[in-house]
N, C-alpha and C positions, 0 to 999 in steps of 0.2 A: 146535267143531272145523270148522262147514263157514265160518264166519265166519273164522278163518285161513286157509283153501286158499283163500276168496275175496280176500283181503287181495291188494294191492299188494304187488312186493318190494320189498325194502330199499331207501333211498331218498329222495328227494326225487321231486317231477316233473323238476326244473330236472337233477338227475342220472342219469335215465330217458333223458329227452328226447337227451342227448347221449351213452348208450348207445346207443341205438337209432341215431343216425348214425353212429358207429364202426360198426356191424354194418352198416350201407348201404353206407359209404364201402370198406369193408375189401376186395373184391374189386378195388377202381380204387388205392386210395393200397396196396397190401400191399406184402409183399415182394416184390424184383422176379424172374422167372424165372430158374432156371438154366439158361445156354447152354450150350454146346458149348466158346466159347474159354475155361472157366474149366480147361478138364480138360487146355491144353497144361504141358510143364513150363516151369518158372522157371529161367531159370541162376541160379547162384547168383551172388552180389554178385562175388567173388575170379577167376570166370572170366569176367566180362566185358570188353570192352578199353576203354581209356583214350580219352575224348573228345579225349585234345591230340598223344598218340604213337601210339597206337592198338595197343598192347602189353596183356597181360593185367594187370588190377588188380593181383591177387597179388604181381606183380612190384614196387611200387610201396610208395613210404614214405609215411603219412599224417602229419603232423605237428601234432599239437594242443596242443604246449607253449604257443600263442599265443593272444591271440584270435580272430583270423582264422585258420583251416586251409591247411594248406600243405600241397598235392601237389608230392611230387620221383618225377620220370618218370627209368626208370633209363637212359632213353639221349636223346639229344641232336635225333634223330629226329624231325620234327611232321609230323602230317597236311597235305595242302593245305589252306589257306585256304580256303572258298568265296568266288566271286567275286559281291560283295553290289553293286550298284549303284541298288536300289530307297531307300526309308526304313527307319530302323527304328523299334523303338514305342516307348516311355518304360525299358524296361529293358534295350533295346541289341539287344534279336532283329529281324530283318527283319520288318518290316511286314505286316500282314495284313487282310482285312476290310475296312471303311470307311476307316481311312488309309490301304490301298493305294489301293483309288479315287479315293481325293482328291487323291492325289501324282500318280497317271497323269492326271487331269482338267488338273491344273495345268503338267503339262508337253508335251501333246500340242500340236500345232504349231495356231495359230487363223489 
């Protein structure tokens, strides 16, 4: 009997070993704290407004007969354009981070 309470638990060393840094690590990698901004509400999807009319979702037809999706805005209406004259990055948004600085470097006057 005292020969088991002495005994190693289950195991390997090789699987000890990397118990025992889970239980190191577990205060630094855990889960991360709950804040404050998780407790504002969400609109829901339907009352949000539209990126291109600026009308409520709701109002709008989604269309996925296709394979690409089709928004039809129900009026004819579009927000301004923003006036972009920087770069933009490989997926069409304006520039940010190191290619902004690279595009201001190369157009400042020398």
């Amino acid at each position: 009997m005292a020969r088991e309470e002495a005994s190693p638990p289950e195991g390997n060393s090789f699987t000890r070993f990397f118990e025992r840094v889970d239980r190191a690590l577990e205060p630094v990698f855990g889960p991360p704290p709950i804040t404050a901004d998780d407790e504002r509400p969400a609109i829901p999807a339907d009352q949000q407004t539209c990126p291109i009319c600026g009308h409520p979702m709701f109002e709008h037809v989604i269309d996925h007969s296709t394979p690409n999706t089709v928004l039809v805005c129900p009026t004819d209406e579009r927000l301004p354009e923003q006036d972009m004259t920087g770069p933009y990055n490989e997926l069409g948004m304006p520039a940010t981070g190191r290619r902004l600085e690279k595009f201001e470097e190369r157009t400042e006057p020398q």
